[in-house]
PQR file with spaces between the fields and no chain letter, atoms N, CA, C, O and H, PARSE charges and radii, in Angstrom:
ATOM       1  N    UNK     1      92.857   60.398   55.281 -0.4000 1.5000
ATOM       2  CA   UNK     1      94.125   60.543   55.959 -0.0000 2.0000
ATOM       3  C    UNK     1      94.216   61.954   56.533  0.5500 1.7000
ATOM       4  O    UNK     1      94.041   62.893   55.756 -0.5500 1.4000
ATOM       5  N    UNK     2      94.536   62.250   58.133 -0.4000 1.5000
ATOM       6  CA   UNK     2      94.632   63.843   58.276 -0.0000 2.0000
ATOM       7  C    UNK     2      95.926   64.079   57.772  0.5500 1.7000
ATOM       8  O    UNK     2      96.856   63.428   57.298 -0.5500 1.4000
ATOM       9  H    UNK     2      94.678   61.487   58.764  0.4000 1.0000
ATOM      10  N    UNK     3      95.527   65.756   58.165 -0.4000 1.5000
ATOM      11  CA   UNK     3      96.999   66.150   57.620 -0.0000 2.0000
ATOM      12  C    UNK     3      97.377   66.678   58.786  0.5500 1.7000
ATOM      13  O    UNK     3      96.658   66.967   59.742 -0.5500 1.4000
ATOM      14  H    UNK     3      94.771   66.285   58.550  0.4000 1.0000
ATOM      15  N    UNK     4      99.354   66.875   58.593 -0.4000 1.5000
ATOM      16  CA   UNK     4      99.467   66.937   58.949 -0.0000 2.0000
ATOM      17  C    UNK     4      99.850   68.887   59.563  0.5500 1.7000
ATOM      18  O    UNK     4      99.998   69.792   58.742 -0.5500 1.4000
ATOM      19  H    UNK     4      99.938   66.641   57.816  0.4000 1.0000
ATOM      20  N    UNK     5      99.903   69.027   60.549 -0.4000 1.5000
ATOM      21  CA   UNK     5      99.928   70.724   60.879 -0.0000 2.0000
ATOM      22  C    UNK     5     101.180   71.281   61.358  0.5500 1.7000
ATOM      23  O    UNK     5     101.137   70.840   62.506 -0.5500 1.4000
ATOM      24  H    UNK     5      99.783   68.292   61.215  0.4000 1.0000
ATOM      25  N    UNK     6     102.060   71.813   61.306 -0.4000 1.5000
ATOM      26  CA   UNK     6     103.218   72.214   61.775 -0.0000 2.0000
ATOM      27  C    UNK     6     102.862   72.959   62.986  0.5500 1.7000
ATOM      28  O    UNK     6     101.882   73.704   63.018 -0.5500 1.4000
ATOM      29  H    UNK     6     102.094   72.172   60.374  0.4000 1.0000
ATOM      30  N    UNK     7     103.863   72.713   64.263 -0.4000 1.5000
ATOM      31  CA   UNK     7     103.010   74.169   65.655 -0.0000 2.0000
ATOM      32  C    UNK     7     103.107   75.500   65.391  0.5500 1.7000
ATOM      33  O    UNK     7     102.571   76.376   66.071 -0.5500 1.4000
ATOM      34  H    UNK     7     104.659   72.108   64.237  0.4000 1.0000
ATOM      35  N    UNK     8     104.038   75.748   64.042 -0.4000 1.5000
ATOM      36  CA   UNK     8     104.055   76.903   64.170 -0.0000 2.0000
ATOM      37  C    UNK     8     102.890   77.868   63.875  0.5500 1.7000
ATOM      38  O    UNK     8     102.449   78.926   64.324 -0.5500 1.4000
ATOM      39  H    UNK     8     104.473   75.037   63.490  0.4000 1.0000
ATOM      40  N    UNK     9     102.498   76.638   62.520 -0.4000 1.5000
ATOM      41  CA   UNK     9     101.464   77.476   61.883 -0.0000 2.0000
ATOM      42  C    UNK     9     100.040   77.062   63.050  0.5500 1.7000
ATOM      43  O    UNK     9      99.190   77.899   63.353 -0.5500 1.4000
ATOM      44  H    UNK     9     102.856   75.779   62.156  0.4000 1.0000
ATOM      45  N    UNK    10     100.045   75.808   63.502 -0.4000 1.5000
ATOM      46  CA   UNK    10      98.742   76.562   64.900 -0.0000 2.0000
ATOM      47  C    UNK    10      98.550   77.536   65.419  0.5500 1.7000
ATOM      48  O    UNK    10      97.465   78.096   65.580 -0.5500 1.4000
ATOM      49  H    UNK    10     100.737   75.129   63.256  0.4000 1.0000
ATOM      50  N    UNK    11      99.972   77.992   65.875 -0.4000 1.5000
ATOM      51  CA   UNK    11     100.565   78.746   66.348 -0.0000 2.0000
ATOM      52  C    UNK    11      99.737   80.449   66.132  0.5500 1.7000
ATOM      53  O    UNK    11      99.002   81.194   66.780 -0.5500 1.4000
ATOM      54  H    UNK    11     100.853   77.537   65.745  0.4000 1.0000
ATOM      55  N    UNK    12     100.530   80.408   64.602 -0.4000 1.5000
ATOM      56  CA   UNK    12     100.008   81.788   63.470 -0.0000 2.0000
ATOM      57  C    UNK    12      98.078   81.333   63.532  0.5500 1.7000
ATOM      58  O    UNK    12      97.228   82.215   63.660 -0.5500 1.4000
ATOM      59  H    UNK    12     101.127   79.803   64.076  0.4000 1.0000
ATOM      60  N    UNK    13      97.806   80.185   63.440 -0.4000 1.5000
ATOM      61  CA   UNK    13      96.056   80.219   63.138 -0.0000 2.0000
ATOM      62  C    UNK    13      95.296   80.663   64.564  0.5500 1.7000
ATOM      63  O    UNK    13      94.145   81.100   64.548 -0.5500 1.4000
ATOM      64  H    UNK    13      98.496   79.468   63.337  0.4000 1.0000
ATOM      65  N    UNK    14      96.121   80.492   65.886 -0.4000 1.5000
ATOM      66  CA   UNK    14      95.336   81.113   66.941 -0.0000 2.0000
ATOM      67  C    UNK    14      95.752   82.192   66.953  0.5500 1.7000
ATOM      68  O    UNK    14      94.744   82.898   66.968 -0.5500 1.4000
ATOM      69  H    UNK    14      97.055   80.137   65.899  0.4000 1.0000
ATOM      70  N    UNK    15      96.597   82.807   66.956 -0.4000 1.5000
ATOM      71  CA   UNK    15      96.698   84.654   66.837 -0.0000 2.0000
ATOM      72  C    UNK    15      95.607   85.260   65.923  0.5500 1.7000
ATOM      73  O    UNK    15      95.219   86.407   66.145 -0.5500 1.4000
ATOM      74  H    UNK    15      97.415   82.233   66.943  0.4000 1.0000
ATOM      75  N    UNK    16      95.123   84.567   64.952 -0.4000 1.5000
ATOM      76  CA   UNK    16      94.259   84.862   63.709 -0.0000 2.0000
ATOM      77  C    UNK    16      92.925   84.470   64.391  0.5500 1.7000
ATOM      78  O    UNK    16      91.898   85.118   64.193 -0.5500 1.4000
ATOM      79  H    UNK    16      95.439   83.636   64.772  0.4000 1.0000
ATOM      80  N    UNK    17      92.966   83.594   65.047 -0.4000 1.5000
ATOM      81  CA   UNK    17      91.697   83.564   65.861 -0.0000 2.0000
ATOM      82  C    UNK    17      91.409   84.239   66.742  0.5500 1.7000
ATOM      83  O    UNK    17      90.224   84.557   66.846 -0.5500 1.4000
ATOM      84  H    UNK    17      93.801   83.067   65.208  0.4000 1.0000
ATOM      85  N    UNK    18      92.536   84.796   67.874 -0.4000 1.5000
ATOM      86  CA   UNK    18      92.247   85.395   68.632 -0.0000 2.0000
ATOM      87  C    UNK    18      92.182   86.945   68.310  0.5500 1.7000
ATOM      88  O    UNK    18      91.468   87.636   69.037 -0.5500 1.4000
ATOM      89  H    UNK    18      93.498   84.537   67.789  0.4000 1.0000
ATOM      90  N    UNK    19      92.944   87.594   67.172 -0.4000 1.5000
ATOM      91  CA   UNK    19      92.669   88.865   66.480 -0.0000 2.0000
ATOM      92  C    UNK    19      91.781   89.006   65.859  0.5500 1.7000
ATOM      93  O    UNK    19      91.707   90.160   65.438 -0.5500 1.4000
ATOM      94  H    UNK    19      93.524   87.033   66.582  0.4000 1.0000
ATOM      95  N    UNK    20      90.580   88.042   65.393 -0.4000 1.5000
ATOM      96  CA   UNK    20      89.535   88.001   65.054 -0.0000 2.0000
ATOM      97  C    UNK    20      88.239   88.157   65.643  0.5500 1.7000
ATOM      98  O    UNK    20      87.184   88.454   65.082 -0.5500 1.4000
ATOM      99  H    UNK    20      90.640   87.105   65.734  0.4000 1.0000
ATOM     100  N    UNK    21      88.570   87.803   67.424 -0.4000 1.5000
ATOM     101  CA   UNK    21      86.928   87.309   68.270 -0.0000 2.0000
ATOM     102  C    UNK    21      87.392   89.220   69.001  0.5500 1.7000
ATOM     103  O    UNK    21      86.622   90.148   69.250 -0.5500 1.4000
ATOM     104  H    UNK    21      89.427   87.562   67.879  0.4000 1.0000
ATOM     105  N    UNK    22      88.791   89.146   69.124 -0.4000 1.5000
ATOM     106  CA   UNK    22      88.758   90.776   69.895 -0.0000 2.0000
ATOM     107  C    UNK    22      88.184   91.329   69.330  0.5500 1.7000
ATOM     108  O    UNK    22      88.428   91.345   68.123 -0.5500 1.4000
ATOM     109  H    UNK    22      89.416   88.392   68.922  0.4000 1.0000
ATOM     110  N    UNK    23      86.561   92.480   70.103 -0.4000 1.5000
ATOM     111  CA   UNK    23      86.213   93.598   69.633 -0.0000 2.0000
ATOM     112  C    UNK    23      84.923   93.501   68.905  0.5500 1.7000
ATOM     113  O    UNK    23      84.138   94.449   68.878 -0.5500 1.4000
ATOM     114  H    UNK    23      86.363   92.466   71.083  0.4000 1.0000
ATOM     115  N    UNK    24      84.609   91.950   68.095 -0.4000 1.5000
ATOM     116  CA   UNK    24      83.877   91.853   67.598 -0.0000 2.0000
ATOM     117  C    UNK    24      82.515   92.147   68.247  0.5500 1.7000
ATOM     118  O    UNK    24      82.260   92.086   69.449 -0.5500 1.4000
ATOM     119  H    UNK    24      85.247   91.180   68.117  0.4000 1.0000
ATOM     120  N    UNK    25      81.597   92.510   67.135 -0.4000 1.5000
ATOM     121  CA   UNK    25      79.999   92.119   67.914 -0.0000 2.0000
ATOM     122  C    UNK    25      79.485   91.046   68.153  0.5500 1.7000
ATOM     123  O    UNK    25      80.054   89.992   67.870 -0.5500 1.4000
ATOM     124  H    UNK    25      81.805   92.559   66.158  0.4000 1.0000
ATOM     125  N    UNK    26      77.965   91.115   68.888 -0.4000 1.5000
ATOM     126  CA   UNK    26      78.386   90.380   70.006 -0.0000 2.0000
ATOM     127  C    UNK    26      77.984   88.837   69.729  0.5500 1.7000
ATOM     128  O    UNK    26      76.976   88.570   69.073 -0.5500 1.4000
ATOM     129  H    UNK    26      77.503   91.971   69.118  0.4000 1.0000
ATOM     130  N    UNK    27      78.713   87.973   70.191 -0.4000 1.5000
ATOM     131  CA   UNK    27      79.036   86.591   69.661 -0.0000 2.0000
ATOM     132  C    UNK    27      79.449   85.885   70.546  0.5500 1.7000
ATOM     133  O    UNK    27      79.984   86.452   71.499 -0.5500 1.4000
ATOM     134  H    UNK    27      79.531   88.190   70.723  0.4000 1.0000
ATOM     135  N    UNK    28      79.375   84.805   70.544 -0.4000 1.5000
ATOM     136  CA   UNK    28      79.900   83.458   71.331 -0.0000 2.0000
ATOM     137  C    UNK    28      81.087   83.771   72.374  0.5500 1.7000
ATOM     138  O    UNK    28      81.196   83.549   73.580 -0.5500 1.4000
ATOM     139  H    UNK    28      78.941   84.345   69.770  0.4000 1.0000
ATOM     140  N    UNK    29      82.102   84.497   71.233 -0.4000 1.5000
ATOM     141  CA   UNK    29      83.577   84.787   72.134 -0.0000 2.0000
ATOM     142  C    UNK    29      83.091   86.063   72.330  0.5500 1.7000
ATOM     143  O    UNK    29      82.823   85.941   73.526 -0.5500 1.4000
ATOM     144  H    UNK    29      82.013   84.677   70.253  0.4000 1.0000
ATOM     145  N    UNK    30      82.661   87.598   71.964 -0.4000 1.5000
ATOM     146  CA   UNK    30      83.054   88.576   72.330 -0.0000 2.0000
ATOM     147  C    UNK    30      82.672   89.159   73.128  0.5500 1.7000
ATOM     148  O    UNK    30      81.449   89.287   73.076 -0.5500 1.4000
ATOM     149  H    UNK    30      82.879   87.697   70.993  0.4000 1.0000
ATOM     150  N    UNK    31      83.340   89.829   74.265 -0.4000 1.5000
ATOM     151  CA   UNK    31      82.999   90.496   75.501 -0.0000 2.0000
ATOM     152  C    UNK    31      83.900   89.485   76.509  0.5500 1.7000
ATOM     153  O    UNK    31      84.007   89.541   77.734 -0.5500 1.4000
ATOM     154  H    UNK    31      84.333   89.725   74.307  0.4000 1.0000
ATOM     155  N    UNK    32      84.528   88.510   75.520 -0.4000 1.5000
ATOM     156  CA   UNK    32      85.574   87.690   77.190 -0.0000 2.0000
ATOM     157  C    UNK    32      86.973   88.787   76.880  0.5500 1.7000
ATOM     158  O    UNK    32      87.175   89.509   75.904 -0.5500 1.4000
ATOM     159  H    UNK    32      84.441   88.465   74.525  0.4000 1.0000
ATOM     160  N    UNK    33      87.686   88.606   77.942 -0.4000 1.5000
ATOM     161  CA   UNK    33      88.948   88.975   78.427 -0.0000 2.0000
ATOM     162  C    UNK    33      90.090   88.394   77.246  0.5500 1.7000
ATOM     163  O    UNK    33      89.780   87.552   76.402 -0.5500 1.4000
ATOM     164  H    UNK    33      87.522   88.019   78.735  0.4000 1.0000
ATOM     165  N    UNK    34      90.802   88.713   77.304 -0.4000 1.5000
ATOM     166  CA   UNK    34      92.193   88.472   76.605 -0.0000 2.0000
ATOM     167  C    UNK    34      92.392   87.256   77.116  0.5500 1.7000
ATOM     168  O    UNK    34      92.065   86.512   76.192 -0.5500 1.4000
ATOM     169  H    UNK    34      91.055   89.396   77.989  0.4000 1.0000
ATOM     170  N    UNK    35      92.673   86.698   77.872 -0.4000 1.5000
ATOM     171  CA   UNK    35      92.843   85.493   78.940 -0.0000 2.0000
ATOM     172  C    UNK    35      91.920   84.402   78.542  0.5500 1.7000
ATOM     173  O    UNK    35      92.260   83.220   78.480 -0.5500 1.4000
ATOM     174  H    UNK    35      92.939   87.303   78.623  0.4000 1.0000
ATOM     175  N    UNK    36      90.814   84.827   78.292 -0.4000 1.5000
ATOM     176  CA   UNK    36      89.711   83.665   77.849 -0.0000 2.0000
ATOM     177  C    UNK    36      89.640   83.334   76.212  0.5500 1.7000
ATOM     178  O    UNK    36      89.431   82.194   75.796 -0.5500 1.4000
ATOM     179  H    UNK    36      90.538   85.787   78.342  0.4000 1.0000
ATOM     180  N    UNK    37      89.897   84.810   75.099 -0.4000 1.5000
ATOM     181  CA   UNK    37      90.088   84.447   74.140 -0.0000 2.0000
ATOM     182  C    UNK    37      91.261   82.969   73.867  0.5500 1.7000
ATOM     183  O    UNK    37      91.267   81.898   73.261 -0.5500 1.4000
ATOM     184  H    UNK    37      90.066   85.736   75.436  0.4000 1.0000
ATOM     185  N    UNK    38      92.312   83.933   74.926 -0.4000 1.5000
ATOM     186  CA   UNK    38      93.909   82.680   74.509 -0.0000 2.0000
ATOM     187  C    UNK    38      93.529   81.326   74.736  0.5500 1.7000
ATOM     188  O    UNK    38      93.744   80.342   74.028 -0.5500 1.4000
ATOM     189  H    UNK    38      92.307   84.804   75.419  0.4000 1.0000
ATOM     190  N    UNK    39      92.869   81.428   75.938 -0.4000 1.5000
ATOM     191  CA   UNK    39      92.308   79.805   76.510 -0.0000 2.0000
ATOM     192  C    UNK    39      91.731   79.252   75.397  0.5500 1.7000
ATOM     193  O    UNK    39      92.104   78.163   74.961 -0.5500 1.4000
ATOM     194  H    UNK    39      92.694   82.228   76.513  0.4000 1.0000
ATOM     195  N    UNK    40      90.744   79.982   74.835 -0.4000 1.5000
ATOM     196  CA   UNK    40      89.579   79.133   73.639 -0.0000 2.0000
ATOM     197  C    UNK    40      90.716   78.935   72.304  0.5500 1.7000
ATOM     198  O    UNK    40      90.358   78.158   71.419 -0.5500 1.4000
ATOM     199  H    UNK    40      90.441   80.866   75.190  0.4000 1.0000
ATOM     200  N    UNK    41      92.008   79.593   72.162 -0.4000 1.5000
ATOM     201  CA   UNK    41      92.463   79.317   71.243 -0.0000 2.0000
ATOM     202  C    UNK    41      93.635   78.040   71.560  0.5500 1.7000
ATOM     203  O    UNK    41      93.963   77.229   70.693 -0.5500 1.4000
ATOM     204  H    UNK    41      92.298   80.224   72.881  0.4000 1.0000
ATOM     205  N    UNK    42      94.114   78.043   72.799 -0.4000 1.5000
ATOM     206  CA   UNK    42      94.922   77.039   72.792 -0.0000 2.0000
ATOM     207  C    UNK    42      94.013   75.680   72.992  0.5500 1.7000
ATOM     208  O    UNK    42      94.480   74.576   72.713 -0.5500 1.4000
ATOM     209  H    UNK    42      93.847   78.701   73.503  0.4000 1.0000
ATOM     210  N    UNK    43      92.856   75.827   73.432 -0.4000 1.5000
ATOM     211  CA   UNK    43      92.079   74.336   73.709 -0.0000 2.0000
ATOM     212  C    UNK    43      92.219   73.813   71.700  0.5500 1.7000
ATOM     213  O    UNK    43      92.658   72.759   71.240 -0.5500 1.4000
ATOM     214  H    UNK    43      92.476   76.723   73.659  0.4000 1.0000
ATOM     215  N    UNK    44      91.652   75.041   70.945 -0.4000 1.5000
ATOM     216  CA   UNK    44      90.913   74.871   69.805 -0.0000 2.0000
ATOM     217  C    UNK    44      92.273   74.378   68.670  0.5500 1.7000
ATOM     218  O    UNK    44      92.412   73.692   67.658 -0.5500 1.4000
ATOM     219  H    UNK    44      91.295   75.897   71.320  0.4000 1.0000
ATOM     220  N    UNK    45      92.770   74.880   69.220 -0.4000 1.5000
ATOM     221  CA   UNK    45      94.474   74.541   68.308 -0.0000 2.0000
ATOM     222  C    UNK    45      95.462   73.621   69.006  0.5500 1.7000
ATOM     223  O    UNK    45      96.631   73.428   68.672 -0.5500 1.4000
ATOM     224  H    UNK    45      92.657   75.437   70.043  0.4000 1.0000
ATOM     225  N    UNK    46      94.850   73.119   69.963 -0.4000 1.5000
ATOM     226  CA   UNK    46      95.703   72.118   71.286 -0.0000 2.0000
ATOM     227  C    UNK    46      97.139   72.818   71.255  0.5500 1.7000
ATOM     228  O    UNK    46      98.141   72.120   71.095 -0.5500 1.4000
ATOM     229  H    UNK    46      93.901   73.275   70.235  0.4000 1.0000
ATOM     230  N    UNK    47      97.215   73.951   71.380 -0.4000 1.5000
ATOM     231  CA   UNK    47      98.603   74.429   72.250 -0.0000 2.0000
ATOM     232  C    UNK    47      99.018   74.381   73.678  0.5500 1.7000
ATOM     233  O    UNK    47      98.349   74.409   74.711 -0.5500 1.4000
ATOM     234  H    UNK    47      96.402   74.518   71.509  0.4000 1.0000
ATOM     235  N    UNK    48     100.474   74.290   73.436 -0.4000 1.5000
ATOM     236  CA   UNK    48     101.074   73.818   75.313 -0.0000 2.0000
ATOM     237  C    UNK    48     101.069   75.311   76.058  0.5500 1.7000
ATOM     238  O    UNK    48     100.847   76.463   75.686 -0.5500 1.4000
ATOM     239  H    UNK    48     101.018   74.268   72.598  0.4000 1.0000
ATOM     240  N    UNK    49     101.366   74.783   77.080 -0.4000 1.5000
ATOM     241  CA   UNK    49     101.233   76.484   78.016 -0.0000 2.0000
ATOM     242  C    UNK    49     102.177   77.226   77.932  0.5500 1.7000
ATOM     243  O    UNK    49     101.968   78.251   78.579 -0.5500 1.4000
ATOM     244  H    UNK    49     101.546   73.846   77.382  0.4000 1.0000
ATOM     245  N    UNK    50     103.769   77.202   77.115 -0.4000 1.5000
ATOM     246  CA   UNK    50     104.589   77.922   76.633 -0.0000 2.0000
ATOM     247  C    UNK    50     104.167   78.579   75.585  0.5500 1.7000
ATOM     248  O    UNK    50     104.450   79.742   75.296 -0.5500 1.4000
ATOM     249  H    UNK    50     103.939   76.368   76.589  0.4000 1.0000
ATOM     250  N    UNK    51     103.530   77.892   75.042 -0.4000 1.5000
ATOM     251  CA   UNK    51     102.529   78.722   73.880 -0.0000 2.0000
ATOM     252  C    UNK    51     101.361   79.545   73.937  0.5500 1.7000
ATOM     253  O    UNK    51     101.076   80.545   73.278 -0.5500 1.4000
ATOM     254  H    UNK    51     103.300   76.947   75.277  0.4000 1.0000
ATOM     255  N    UNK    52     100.839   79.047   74.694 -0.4000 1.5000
ATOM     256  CA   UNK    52      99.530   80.300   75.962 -0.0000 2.0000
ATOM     257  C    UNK    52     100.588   81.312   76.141  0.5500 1.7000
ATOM     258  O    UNK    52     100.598   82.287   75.389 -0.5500 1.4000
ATOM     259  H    UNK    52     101.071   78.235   75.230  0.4000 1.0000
ATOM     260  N    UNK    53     101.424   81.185   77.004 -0.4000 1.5000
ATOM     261  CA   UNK    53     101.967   82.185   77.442 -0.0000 2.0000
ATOM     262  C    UNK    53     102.790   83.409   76.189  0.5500 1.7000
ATOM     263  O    UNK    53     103.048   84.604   76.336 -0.5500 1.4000
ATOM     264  H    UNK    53     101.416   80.393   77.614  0.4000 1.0000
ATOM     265  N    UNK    54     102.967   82.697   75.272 -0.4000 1.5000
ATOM     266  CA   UNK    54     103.399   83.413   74.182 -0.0000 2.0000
ATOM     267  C    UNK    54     102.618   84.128   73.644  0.5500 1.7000
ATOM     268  O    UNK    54     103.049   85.252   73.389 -0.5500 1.4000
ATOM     269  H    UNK    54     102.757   81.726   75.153  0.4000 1.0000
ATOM     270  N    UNK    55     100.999   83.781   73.194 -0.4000 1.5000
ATOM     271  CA   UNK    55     100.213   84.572   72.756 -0.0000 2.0000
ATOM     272  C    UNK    55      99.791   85.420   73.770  0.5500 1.7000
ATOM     273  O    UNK    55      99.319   86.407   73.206 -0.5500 1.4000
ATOM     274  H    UNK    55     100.649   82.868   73.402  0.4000 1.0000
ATOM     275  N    UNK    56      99.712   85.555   75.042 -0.4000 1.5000
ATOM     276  CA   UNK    56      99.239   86.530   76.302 -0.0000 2.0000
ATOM     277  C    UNK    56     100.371   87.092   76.161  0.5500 1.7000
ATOM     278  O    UNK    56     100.103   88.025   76.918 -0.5500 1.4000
ATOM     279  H    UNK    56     100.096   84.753   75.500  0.4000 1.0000
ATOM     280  N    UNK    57     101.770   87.392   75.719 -0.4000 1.5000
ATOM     281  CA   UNK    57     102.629   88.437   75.641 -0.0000 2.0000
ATOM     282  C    UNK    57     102.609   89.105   74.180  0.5500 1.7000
ATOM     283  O    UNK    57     103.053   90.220   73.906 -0.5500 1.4000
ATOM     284  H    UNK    57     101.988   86.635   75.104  0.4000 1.0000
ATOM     285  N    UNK    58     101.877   88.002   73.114 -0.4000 1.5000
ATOM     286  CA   UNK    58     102.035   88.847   71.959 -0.0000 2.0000
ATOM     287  C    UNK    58     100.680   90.017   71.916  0.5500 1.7000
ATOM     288  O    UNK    58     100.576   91.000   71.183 -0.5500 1.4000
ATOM     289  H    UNK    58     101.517   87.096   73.337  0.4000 1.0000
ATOM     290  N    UNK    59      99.938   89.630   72.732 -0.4000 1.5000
ATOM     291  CA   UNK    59      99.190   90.628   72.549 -0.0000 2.0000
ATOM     292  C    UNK    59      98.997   91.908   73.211  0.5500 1.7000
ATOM     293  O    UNK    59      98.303   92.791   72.707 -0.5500 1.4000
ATOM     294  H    UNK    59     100.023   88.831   73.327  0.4000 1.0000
ATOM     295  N    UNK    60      99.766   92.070   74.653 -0.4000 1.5000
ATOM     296  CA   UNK    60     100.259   92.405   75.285 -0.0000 2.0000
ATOM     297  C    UNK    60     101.203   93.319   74.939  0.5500 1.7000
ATOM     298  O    UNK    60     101.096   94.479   75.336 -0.5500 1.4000
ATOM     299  H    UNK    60     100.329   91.353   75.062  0.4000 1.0000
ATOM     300  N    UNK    61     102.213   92.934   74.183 -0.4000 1.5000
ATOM     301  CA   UNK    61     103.259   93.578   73.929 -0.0000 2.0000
ATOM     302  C    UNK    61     103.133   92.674   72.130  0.5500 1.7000
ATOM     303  O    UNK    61     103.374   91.476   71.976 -0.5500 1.4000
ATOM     304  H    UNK    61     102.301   91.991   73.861  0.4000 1.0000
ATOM     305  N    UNK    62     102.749   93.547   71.100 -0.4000 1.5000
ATOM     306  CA   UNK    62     102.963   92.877   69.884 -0.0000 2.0000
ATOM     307  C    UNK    62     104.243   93.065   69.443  0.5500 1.7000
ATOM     308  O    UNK    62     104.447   92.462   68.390 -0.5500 1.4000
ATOM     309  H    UNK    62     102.554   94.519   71.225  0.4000 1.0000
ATOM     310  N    UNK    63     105.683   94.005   70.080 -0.4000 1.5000
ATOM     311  CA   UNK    63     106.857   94.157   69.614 -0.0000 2.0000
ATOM     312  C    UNK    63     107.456   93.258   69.961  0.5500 1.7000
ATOM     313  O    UNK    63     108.517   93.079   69.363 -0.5500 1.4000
ATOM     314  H    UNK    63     105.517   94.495   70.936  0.4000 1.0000
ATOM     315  N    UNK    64     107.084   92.262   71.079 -0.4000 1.5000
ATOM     316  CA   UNK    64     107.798   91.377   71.968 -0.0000 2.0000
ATOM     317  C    UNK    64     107.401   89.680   70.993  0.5500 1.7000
ATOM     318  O    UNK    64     108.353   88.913   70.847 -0.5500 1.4000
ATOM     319  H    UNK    64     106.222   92.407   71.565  0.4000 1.0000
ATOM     320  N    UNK    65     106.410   89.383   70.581 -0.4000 1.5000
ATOM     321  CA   UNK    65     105.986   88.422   70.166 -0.0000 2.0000
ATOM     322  C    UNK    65     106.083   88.766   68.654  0.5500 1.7000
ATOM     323  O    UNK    65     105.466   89.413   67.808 -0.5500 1.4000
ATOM     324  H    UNK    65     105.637   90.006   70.700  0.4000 1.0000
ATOM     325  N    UNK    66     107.793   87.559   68.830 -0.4000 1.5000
ATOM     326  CA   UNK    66     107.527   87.565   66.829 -0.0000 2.0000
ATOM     327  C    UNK    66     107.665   85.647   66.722  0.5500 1.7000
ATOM     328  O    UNK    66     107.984   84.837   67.592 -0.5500 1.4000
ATOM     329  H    UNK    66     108.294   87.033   69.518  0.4000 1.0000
ATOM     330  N    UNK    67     107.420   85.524   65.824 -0.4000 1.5000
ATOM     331  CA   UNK    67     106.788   83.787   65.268 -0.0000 2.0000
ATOM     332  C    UNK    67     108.246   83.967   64.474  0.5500 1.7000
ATOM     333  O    UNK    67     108.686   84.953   63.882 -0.5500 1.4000
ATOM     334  H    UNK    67     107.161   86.182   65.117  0.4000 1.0000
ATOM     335  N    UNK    68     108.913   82.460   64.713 -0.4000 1.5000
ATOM     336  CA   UNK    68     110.003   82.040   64.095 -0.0000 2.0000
ATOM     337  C    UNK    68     109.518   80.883   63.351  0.5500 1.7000
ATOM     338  O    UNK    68     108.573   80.188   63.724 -0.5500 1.4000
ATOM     339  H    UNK    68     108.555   81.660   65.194  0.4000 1.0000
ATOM     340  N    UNK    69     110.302   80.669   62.121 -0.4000 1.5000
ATOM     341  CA   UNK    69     109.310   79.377   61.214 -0.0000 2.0000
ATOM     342  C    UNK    69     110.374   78.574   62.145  0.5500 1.7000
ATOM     343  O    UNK    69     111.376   78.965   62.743 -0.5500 1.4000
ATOM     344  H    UNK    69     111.070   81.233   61.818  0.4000 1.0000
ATOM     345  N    UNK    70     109.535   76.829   61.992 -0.4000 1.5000
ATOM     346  CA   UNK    70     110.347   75.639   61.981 -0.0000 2.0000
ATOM     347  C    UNK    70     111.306   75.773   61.468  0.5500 1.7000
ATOM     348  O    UNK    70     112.098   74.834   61.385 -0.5500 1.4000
ATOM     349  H    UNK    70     108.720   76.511   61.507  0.4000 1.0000
């Protein structure tokens, strides 16, 4: 049976993904753009494009992007 995932916490697991591939050596993701990390995280976590757009401002501006629970 899957389980089931709340968006928020996708949400919190692609920021964790994408604060993870930034910077790293060199690997699959590192050396792409901010733009390409978010992409590989919303495909990988199936987020909508209000949610793309949320993580391209949280990283951007991390004072601006805060996560509200369900």
């Amino acid at each position: 049976m899957a389980t089931l995932v709340s968006q928020s916490e996708l949400v919190r697991r692609a920021i964790a993904h994408v604060s993870e591939h930034r910077g790293e050596a060199p690997d699959s993701l590192a050396g792409k753009e901010l733009s390409a990390l978010v992409e590989d995280a919303c495909v990988r976590f199936n987020l909508s494009p209000l949610e793309s757009e949320f993580l391209v401002k949280f990283f951007l501006d991390p004072s601006q992007g805060e996560v509200q629970e369900d």
